[in-house]
N, C-alpha and C positions, 0 to 999 in steps of 0.2 A: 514496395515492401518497406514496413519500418524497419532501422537498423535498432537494434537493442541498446537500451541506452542503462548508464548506471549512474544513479546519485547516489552521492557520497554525501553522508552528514556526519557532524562532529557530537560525539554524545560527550557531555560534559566538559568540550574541547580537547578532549585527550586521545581517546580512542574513536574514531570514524568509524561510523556504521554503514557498510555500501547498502542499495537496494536497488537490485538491476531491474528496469523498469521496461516492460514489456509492449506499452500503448495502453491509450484508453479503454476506461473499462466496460460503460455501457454504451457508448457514440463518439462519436470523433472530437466533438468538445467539449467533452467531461475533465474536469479535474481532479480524479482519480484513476489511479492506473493501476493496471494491472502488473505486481509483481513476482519477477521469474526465481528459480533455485538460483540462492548462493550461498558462499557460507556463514553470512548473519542473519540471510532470511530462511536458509532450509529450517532451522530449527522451528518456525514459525509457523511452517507449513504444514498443511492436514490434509488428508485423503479426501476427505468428504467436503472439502471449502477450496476458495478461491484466495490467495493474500493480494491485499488490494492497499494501495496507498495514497492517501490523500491530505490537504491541506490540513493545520489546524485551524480552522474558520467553523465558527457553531454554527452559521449559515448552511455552510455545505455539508459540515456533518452529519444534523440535524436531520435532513433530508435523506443522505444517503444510508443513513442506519435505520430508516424508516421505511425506505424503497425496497431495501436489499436484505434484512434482518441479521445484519451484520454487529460484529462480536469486535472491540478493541482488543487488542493484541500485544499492543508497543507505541509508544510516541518516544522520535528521535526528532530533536528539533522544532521546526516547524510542522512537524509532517504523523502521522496518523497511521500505524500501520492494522488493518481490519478483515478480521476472517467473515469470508460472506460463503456463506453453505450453496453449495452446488445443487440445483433443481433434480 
């Protein structure tokens, strides 16, 4: 069982954005994860999507907003937070 994990980033160094980070999104080594309720990402969150976080890399991004028809949401730091619509 994964134990839940939570990254913390720093938005403009002042105020830390957590994103409690749930596991991989589509396979075990994917670098995007699947993020859970908290209180910087509930507001983020939609009934009808998945919020998913991933690297800022136009590499990985590219792909995975092309795989997944996923929707950008938020960038905090390094990191990409992306609504991907539930099948």
């Amino acid at each position: 069982m994964l134990a839940a994990t939570v990254l913390t980033l720093a938005a403009c160094a002042v105020d830390p954005f957590e994103i409690p980070l749930l596991g991989p999104y589509r396979e075990p080594n994917d670098p995007c994860r699947e993020v859970g309720p908290g209180p910087d990402t509930r507001p983020l969150m939609a009934p009808d999507a998945d919020l998913v976080v991933c690297p800022n890399d136009p590499a990985i991004l590219q792909l995975f907003l092309f795989d997944v028809n996923a929707a950008e949401v938020k960038r905090v730091g390094d990191w990409v937070l992306l609504r991907v619509p539930k099948p």
